[in-house]
NUZA-726342 format. One record per residue (C-alpha): x, y, z; residue in one letter; residue number from 1. Coordinates in pm, 1 decimal, m for minus. Each point is the difference from the previous one (the first is absolute). Example, Ala and Ser with C-alpha at 12.3 -4.5 7.8 and 13.67 -1.06 7.14 Angstrom:
<pts>
xx->1230.0 yy->m450.0 zz->780.0 type->a seq->1
xx->137.0 yy->344.0 zz->m66.0 type->s seq->2
</pts>
This chain:
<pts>
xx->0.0 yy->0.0 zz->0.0 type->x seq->1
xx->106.1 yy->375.6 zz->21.4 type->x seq->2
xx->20.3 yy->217.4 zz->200.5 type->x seq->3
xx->32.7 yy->390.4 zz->4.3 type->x seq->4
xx->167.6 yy->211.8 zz->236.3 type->x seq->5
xx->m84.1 yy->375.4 zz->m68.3 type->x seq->6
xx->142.6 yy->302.4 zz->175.5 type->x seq->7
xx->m227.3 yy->119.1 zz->248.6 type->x seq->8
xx->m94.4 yy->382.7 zz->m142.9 type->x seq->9
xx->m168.5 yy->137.6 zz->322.7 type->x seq->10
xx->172.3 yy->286.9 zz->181.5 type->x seq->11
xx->246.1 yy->m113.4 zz->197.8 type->x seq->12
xx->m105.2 yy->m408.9 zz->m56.8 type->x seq->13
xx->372.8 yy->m104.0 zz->43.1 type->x seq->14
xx->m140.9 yy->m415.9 zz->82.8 type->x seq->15
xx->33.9 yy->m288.0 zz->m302.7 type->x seq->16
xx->m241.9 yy->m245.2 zz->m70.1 type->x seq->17
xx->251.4 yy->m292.3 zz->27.9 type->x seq->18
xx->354.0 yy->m25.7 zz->191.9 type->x seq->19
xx->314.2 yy->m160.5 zz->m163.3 type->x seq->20
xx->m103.6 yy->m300.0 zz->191.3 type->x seq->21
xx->m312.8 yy->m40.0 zz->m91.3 type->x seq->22
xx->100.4 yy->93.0 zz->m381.0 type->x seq->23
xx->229.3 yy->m315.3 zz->9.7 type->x seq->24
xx->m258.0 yy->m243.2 zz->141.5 type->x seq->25
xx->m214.6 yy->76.3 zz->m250.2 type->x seq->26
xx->268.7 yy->m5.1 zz->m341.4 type->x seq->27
xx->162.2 yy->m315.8 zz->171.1 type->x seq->28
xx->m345.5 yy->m120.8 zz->m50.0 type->x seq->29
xx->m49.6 yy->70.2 zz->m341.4 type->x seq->30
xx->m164.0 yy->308.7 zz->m43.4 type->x seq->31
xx->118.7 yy->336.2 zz->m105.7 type->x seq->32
xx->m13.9 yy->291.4 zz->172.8 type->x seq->33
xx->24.6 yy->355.4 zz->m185.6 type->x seq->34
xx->122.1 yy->249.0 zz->233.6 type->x seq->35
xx->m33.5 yy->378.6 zz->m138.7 type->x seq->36
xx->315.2 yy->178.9 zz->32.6 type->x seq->37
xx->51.4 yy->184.4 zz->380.8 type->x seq->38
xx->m271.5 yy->m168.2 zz->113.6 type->x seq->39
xx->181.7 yy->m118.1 zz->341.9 type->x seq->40
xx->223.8 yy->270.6 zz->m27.3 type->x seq->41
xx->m124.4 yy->220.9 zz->295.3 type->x seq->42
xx->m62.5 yy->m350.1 zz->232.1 type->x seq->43
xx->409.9 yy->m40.3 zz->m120.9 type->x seq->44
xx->m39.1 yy->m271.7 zz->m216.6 type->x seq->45
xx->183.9 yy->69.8 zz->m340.4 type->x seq->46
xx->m84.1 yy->m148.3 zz->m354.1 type->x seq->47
xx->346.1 yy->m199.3 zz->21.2 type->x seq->48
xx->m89.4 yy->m188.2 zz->361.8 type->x seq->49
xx->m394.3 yy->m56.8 zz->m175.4 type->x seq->50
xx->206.7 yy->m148.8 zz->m337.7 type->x seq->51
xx->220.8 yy->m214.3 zz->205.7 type->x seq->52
xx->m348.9 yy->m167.4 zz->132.5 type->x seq->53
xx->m118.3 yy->m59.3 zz->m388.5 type->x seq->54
xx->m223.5 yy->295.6 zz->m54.4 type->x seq->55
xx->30.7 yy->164.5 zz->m313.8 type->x seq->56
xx->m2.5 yy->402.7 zz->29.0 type->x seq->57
xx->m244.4 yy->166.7 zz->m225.2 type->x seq->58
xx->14.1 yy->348.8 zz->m75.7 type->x seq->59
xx->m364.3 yy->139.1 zz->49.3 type->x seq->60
xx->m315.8 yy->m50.5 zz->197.6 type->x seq->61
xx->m177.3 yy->m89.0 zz->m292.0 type->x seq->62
xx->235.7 yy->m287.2 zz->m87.6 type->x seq->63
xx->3.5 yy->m118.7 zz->336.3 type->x seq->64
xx->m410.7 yy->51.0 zz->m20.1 type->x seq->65
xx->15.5 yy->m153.7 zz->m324.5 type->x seq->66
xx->146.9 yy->m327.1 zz->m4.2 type->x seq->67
xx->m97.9 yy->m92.9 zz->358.8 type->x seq->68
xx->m297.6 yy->m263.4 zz->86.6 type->x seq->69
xx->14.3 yy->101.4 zz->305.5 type->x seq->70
xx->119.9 yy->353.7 zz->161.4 type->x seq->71
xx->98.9 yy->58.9 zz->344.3 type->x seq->72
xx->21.1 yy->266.6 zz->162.9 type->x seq->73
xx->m25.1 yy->173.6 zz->327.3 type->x seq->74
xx->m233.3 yy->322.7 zz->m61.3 type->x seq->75
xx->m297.5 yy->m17.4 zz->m216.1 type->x seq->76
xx->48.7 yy->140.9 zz->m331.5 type->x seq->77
xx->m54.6 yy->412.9 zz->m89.5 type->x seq->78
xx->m185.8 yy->80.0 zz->m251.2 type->x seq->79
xx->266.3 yy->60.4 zz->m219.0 type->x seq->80
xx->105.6 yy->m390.7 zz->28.1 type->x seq->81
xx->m321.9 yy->m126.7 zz->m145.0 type->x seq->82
xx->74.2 yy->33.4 zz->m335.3 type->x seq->83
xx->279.8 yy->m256.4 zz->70.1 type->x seq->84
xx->m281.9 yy->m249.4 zz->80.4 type->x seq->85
xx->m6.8 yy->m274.5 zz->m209.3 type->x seq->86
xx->m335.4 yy->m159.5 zz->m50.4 type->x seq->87
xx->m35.4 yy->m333.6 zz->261.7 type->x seq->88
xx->310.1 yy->35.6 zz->199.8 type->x seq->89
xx->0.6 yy->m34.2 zz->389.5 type->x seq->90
xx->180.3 yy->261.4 zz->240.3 type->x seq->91
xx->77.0 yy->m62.5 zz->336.9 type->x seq->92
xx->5.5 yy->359.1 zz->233.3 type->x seq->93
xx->m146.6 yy->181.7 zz->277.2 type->x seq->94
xx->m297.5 yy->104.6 zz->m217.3 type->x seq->95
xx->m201.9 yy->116.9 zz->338.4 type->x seq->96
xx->m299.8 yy->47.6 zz->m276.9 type->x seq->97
xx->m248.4 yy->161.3 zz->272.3 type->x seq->98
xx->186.5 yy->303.5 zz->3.1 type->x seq->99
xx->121.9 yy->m27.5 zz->m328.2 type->x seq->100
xx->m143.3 yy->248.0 zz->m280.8 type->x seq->101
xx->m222.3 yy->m124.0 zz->m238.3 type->x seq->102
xx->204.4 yy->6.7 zz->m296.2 type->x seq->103
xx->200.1 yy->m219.5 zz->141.4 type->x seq->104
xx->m284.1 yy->m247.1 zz->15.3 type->x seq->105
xx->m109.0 yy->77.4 zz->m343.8 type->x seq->106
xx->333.0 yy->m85.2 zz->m136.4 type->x seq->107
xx->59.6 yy->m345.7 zz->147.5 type->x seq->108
xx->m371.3 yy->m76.5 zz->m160.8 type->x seq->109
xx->79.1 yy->125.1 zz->m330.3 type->x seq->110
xx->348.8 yy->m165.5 zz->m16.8 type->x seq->111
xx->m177.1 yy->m367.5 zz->165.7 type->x seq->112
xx->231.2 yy->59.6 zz->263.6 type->x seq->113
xx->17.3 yy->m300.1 zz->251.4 type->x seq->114
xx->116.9 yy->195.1 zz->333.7 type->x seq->115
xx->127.4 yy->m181.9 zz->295.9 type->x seq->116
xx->m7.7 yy->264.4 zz->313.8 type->x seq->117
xx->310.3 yy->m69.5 zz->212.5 type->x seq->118
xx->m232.3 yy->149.1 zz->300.2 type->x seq->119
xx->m274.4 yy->m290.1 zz->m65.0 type->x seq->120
xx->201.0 yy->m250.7 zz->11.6 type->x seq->121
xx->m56.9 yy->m217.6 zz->324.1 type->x seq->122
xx->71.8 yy->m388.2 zz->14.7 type->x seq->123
xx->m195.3 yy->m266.8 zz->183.2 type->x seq->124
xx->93.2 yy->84.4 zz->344.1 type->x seq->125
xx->m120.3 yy->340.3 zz->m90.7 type->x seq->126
xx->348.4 yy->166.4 zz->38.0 type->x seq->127
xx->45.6 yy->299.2 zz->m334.1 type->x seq->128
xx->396.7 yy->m153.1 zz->m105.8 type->x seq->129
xx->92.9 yy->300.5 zz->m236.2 type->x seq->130
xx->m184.4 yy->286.2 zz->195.5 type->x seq->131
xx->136.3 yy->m135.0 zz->363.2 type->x seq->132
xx->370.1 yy->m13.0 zz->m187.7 type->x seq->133
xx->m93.6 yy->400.3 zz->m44.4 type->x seq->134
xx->m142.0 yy->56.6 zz->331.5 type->x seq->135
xx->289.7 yy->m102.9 zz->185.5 type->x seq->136
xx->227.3 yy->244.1 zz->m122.3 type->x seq->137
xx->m237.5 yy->240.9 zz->23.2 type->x seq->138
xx->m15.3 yy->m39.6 zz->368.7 type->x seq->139
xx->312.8 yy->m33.6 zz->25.1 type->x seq->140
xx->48.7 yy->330.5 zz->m133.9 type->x seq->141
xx->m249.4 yy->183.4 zz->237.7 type->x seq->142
xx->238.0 yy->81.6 zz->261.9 type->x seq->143
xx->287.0 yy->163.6 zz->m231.8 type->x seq->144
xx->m319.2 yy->226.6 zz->m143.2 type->x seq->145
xx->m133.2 yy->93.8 zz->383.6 type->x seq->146
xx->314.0 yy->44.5 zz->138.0 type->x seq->147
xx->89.0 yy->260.3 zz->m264.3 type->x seq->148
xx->m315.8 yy->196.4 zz->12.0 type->x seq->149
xx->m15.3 yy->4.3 zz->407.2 type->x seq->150
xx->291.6 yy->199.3 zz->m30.9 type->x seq->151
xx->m61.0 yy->340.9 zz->67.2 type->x seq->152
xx->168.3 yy->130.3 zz->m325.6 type->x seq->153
xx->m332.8 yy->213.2 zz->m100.6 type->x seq->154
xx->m163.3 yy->m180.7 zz->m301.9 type->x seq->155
xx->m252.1 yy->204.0 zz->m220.4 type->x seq->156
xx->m28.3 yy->291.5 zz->305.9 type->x seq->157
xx->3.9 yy->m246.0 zz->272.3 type->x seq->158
xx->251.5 yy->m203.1 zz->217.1 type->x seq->159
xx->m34.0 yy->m380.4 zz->92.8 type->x seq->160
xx->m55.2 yy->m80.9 zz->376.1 type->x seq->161
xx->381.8 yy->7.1 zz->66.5 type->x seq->162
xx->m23.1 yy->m335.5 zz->81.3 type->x seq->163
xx->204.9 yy->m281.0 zz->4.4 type->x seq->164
xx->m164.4 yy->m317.1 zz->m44.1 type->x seq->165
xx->227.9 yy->m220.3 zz->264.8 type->x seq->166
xx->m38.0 yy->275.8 zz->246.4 type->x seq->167
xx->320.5 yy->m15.4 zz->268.3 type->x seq->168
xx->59.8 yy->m35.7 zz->375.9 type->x seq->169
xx->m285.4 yy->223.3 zz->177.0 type->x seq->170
xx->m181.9 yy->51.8 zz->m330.9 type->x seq->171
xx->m254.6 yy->m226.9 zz->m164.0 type->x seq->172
xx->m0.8 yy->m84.6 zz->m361.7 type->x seq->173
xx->m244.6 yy->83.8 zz->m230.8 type->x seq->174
xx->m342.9 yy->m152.6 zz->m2.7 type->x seq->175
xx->m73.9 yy->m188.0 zz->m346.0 type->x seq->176
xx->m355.4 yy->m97.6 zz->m104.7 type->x seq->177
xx->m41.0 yy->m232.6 zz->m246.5 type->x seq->178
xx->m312.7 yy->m65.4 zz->m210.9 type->x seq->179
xx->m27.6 yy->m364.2 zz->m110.2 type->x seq->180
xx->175.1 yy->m323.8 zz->87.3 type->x seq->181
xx->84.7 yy->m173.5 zz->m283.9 type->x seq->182
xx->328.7 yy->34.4 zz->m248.4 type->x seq->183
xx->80.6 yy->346.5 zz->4.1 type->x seq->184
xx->m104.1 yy->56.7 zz->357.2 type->x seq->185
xx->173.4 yy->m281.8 zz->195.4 type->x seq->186
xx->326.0 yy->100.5 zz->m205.8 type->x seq->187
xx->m93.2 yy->314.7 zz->115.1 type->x seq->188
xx->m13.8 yy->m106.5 zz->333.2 type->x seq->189
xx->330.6 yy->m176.2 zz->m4.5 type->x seq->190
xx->244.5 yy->299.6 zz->m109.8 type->x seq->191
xx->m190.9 yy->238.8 zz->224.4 type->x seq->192
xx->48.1 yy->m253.1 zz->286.8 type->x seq->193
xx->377.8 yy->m12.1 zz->m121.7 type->x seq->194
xx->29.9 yy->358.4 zz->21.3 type->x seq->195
xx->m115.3 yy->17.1 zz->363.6 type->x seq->196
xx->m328.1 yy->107.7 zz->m80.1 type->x seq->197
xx->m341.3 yy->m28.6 zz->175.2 type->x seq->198
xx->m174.1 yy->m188.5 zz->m221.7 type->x seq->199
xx->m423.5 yy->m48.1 zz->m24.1 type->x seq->200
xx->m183.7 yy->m199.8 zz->m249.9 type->x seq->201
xx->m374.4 yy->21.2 zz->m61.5 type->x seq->202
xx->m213.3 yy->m260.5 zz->m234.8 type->x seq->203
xx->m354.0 yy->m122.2 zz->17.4 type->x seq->204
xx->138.4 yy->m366.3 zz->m47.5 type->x seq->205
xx->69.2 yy->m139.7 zz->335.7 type->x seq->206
xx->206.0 yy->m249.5 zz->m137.8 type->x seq->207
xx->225.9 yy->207.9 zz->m165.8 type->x seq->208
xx->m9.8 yy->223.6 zz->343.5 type->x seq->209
xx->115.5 yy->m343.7 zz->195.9 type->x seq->210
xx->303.9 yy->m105.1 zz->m237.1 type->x seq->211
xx->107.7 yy->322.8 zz->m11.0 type->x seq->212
xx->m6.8 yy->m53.3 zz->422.0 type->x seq->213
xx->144.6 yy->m306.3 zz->0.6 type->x seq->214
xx->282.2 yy->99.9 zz->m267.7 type->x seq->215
xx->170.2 yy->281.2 zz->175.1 type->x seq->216
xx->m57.6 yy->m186.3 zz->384.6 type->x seq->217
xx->m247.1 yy->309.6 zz->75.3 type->x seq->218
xx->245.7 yy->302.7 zz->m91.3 type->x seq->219
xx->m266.6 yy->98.9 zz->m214.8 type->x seq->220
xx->m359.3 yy->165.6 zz->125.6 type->x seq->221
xx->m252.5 yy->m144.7 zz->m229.0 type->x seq->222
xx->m360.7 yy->186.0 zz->m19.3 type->x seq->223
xx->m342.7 yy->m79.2 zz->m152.1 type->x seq->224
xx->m7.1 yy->252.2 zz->m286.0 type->x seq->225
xx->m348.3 yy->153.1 zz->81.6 type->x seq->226
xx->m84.0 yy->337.4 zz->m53.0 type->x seq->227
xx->67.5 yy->73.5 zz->430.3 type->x seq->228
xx->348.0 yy->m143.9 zz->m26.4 type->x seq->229
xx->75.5 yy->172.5 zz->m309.9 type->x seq->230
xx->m111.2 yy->322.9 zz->138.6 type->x seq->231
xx->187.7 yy->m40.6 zz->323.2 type->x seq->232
xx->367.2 yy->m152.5 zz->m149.1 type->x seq->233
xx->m20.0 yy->290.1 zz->m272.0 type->x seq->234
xx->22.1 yy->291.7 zz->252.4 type->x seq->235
xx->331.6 yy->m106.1 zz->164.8 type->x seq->236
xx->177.7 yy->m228.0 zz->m301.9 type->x seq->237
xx->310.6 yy->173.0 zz->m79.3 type->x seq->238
xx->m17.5 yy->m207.9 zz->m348.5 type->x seq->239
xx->m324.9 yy->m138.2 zz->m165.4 type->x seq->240
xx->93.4 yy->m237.5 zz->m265.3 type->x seq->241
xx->m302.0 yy->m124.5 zz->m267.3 type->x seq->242
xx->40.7 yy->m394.3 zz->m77.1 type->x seq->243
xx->m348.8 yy->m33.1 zz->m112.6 type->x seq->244
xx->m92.6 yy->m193.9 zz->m291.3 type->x seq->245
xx->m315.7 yy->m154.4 zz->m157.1 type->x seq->246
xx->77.9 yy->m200.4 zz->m267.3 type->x seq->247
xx->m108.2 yy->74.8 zz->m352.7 type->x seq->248
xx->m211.1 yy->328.2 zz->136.0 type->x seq->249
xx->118.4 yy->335.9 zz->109.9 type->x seq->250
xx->149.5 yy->12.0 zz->407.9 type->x seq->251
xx->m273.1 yy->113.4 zz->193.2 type->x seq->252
xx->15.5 yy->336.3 zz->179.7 type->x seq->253
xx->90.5 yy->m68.1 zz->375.3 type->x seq->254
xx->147.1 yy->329.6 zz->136.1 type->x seq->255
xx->m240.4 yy->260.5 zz->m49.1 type->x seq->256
xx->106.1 yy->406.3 zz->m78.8 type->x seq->257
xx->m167.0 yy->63.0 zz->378.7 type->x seq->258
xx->250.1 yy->m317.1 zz->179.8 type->x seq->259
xx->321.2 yy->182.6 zz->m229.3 type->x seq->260
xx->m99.4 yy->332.2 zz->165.7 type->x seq->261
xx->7.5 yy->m118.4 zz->348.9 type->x seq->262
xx->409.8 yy->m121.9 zz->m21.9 type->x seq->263
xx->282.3 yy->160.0 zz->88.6 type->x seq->264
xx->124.3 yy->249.1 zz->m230.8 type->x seq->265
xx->298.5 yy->m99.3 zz->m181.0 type->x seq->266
xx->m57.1 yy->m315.8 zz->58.4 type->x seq->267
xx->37.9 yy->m252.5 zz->m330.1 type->x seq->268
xx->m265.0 yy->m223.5 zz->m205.5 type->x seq->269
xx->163.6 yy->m278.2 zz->m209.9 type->x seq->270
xx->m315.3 yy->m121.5 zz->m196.9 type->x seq->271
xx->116.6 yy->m313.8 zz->m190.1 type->x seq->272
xx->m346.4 yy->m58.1 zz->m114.6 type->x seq->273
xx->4.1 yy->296.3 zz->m276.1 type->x seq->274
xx->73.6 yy->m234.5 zz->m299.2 type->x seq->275
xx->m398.8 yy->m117.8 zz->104.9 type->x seq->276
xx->m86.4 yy->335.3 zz->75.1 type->x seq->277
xx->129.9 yy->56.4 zz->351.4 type->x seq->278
xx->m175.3 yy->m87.9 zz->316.1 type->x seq->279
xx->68.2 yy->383.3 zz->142.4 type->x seq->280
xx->m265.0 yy->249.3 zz->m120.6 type->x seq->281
xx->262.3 yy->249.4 zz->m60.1 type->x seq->282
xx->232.5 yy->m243.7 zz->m153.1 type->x seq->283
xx->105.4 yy->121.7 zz->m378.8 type->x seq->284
xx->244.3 yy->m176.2 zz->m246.7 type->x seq->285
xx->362.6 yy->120.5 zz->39.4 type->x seq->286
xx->299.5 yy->m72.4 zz->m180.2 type->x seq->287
xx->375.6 yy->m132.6 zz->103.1 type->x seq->288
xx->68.0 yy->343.5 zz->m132.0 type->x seq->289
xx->m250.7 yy->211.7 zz->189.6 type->x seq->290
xx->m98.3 yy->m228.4 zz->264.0 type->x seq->291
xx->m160.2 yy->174.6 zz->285.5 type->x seq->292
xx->m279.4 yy->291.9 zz->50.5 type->x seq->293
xx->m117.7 yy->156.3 zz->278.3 type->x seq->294
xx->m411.5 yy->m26.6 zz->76.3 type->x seq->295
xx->m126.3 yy->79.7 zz->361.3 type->x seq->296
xx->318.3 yy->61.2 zz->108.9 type->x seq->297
xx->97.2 yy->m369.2 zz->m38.8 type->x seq->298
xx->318.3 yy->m109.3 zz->m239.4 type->x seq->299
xx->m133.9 yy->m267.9 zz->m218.8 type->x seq->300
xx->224.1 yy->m201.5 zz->m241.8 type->x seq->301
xx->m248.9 yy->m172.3 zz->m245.4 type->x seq->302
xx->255.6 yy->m173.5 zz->m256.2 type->x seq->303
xx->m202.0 yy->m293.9 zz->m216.3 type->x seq->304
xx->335.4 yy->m150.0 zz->m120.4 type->x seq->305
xx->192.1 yy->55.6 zz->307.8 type->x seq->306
xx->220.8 yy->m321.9 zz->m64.2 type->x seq->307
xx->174.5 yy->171.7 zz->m258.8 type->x seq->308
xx->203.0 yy->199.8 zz->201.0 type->x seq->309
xx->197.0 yy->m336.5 zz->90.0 type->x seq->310
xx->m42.4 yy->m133.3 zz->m355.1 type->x seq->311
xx->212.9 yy->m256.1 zz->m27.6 type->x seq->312
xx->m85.1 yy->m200.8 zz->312.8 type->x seq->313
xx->m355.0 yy->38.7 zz->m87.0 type->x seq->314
xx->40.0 yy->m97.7 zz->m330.1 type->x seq->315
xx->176.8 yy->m340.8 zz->120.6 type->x seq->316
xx->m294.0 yy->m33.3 zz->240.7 type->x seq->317
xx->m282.3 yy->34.7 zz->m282.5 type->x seq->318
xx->156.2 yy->m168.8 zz->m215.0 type->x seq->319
xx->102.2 yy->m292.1 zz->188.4 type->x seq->320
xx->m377.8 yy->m16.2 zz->88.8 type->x seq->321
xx->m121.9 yy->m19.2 zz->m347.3 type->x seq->322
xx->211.7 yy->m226.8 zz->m155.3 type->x seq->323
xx->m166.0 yy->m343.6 zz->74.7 type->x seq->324
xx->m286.8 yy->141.1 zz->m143.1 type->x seq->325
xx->151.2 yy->142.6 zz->m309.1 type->x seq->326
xx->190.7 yy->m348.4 zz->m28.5 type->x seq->327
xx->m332.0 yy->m179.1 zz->39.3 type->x seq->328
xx->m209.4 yy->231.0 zz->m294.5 type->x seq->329
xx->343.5 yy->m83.3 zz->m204.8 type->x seq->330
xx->m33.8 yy->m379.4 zz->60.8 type->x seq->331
xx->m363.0 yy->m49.1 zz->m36.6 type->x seq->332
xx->m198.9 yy->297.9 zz->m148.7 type->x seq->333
xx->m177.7 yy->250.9 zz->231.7 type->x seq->334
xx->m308.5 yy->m204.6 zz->19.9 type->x seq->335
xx->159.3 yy->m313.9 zz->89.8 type->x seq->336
xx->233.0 yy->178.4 zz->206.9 type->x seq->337
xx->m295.0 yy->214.8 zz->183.5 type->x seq->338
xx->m169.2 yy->m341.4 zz->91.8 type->x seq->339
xx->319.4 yy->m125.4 zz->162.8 type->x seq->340
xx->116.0 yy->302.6 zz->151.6 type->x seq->341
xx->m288.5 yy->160.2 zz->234.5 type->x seq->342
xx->129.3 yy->327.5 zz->25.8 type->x seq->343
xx->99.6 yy->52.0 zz->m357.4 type->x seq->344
xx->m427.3 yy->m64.2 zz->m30.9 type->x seq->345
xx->m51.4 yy->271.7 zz->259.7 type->x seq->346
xx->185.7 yy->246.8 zz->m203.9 type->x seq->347
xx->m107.2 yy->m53.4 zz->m298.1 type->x seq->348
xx->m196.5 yy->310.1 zz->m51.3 type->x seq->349
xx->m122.8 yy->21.9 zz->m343.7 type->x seq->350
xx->54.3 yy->m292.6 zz->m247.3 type->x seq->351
xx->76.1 yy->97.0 zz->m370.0 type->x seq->352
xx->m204.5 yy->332.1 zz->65.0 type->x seq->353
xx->m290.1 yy->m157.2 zz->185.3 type->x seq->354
xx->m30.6 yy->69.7 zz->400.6 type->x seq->355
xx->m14.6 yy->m300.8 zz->165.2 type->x seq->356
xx->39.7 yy->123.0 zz->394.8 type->x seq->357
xx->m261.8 yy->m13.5 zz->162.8 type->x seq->358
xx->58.3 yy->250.0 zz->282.7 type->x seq->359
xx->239.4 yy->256.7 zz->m235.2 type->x seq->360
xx->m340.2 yy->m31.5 zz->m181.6 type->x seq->361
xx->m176.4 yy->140.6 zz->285.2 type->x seq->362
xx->275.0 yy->272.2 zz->111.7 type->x seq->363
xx->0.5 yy->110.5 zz->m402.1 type->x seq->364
xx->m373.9 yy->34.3 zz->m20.2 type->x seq->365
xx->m49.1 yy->m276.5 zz->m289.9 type->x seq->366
xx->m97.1 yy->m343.5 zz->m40.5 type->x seq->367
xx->186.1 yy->m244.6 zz->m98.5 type->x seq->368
xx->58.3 yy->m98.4 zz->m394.7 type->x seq->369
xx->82.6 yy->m325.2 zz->m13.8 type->x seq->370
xx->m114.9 yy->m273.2 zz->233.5 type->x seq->371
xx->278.4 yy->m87.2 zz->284.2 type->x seq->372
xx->201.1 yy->m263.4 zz->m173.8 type->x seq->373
xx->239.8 yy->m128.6 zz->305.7 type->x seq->374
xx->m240.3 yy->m61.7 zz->305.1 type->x seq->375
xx->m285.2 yy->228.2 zz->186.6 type->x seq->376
xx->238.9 yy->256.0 zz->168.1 type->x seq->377
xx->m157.9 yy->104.6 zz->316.6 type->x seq->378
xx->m137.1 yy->351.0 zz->30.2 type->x seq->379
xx->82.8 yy->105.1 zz->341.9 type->x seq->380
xx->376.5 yy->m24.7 zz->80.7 type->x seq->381
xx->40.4 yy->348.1 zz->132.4 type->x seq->382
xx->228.6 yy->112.5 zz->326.3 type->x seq->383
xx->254.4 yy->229.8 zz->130.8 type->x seq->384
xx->314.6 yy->m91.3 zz->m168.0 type->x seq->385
</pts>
C-alpha cells in the first residue's frame, strides 16, 4: 500500500504524521511511504534520516496527496489542501469535525473521503490509543505552561500570582484544580505532584475519582465535579486546568463566565478542551504563537495543538500509537481491518464520503448516510476526559 506523509501547513504545526520508526516498520513491510519534503523538519527529523528508513521524498503536497492510498497526518486538512484530495483515499488525523467548519465537511464528501478521527478511536477496553498517546504529553506539559504564567512578569497588563508552584519552607505551594480524570488529567496530576504542587481532581465518574486515589496513595484530593464543588475549588485554585472531553461532540461548558469572575486575579486557566470547544465559557482558541489572553482578569492559555511545542516527542508518541492500525488497513483493507481492529471502527468517521458515526452524527446535526457497516456503536460514551 502507500502511504503519504504531507507537511503539516497550519501555523506553527511543527508535528509529522509518522516518525523514522514508524516509516521503517511500515517500508520493511512492503509499502511505500511518500514523505513531502520538510515535512519532519521542525519535529528534527531530516529527509536523509526518513530515506535511510525507505521513504521516498516527494517534492509537493500534491504528490504526496497524489499518489497516497492512504494519508496521514496529524491536523485536519485547510482548505487549501483539499484540492490535493484524491477521490477514495483514507486520512488518518485529528479531524475534531464538531468544531470543524463546514467546508471541511463538504470536502471529504465530495472527494469520498474515508476519515479515521485519531480522537474516536477507542479499543475494546474502551481506552482512546492515539488520543491518550497525545494526552500524556499534554499533561505533561501543564506545569512548564503554569509555572511560566504564575510568574509575576505582567502578561497583557497583568502579572501572574508570583507564585511558585512547589512553594518552600514556611510557604505553601500553589493550589492546582484539575477538571477531569482521565489521560490528560492524571498526567496532569503526576508532573504537578512532581513539582511539589497541591494537586485536586474533580470527575463525575467515581471510578475514575478512586484510581486516581489509589494511584498516587492519597496525595491527590479527588472531588465530585458538581456544580457546588466546582464553584467552591474555582475561588481559591491557583491553576484551573480543562481535561474535558466528549467524544465525537463539542466539550461541554463546565466553568461558567460568573465561576471565572469569582478567582483570583492573575491567576491562570489552562483549558485543554479548546480543540472541542473548551469547557471554560471564556475559553477562546490561541496559538503557540499568541497563546494567552486576559478575560476577567484571569490568564488563560487555550492552545488546540499544544503538543507541538515539543514536536518531536509527540510526534514519536502519535505515531507510535497509530501504526498497528495503519499496518493493519495495509495488510487487510480498511474494512477488514476495521472489523479486526475495534478502535480503527470507532474512528472511522465518514466512509468514502458517507457519515457513518453515529454520535459525530448527532454532535454535526445530520443523519447518517450510509448504514453502520462495522457493528452498532453505542450512542452514549460521554465523560470528563
Amino acid at each position: 500500500m502507500e502511504f503519504g506523509v504531507p507537511t503539516e501547513v497550519r501555523d506553527l504545526e511543527m508535528r509529522v504524521g509518522l516518525a523514522p520508526g514508524s516509516v521503517l516498520a511500515l517500508t520493511r513491510a512492503g509499502n511505500t511511504v511518500y514523505m513531502q519534503t520538510g515535512a519532519g523538519a521542525e519535529a528534527g527529523f531530516s529527509d536523509e534520516v526518513y530515506r535511510e528508513a525507505g521513504a521516498q521524498i516527494v517534492y509537493s503536497a500534491a504528490e504526496a496527496y497524489g499518489r497516497a492510498d492512504v494519508v496521514v497526518k496529524i491536523s485536519r486538512p485547510t482548505s487549501d489542501e483539499y484540492r490535493h484530495f484524491r477521490a477514495g483515499q483514507t486520512i488518518f488525523a485529528f479531524f475534531h469535525l464538531p468544531v470543524a467548519s463546514s467546508d471541511m465537511y463538504g470536502a471529504l464528501v465530495e472527494h469520498e473521503i474515508t476519515a479515521v478521527s485519531y480522537e474516536l478511536m477507542r479499543d475494546e477496553e474502551r481506552q482512546y490509543p492515539v488520543l491518550v498517546s497525545a494526552s500524556e504529553v499534554a499533561g505533561r506539559l501543564a506545569p512548564t505552561i503554569a509555572g511560566s504564567l504564575l510568574c509575576s512578569t505582567p502578561k497583557q497588563g497583568i502579572g501572574g500570582r508570583g507564585i511558585l508552584l512547589s512553594g518552600l519552607a514556611s510557604v505553601p505551594p500553589a493550589t492546582v484544580v484539575i477538571i477531569g480524570g482521565g489521560a490528560v488529567g492524571v498526567n496532569a496530576a503526576r508532573a504537578f505532584l512532581g513539582m511539589g504542587a497541591e494537586v485536586m481532581v474533580l470527575d463525575r465518574n467515581i471510578n475514575k475519582l478512586r484510581v486516581i486515589e489509589n494511584r498516587f496513595n492519597g496525595r491527590v484530593t479527588t472531588m465530585f465535579a458538581n456544580r457546588y464543588n466546582l464553584n467552591r475549588v474555582v475561588k481559591f485554585a491557583d491553576v484551573l486546568v480543562g481535561a474535558v472531553m466528549v467524544p465525537g461532540q463539542r466539550a461541554p461548558i463546565i466553568i461558567t463566565r460568573d465561576m471565572v469572575k469569582t478567582m483570583q486575579k492573575g491567576s491562570v486557566i489552562i483549558d485543554y478542551s479548546i480543540d472541542e470547544g473548551g469547557c471554560v465559557e471564556t475559553s477562546r482558541p490561541t496559538t503557540l504563537r499568541d497563546p494567552i489572553f486576559v478575560a476577567e482578569g484571569i490568564i488563560h492559555h487555550c492552545v488546540p495543538n499544544i503538543t507541538s511545542a515539543v514536536a518531536r516527542t509527540a510526534s514519536y508518541a502519535i505515531s507510535n500509537a497509530a501504526l498497528p492500525y495503519l499496518k493493519a488497513v495495509a495488510e487487510n483493507g480498511i474494512i477488514a481491518a476495521a472489523k479486526r481492529w475495534n478502535a480503527l471502527g470507532e474512528g472511522i468517521s465518514l466512509y468514502q464520503g458517507n457519515l457513518v458515526h453515529a454520535r459525530l452524527a448527532d454532535a454535526l446535526g445530520r443523519t447518517i448516510t450510509r448504514p453502520l457497516f462495522i457493528s452498532e456503536r453505542e450512542q452514549n460514551h460521554g465523560g470528563l476526559l
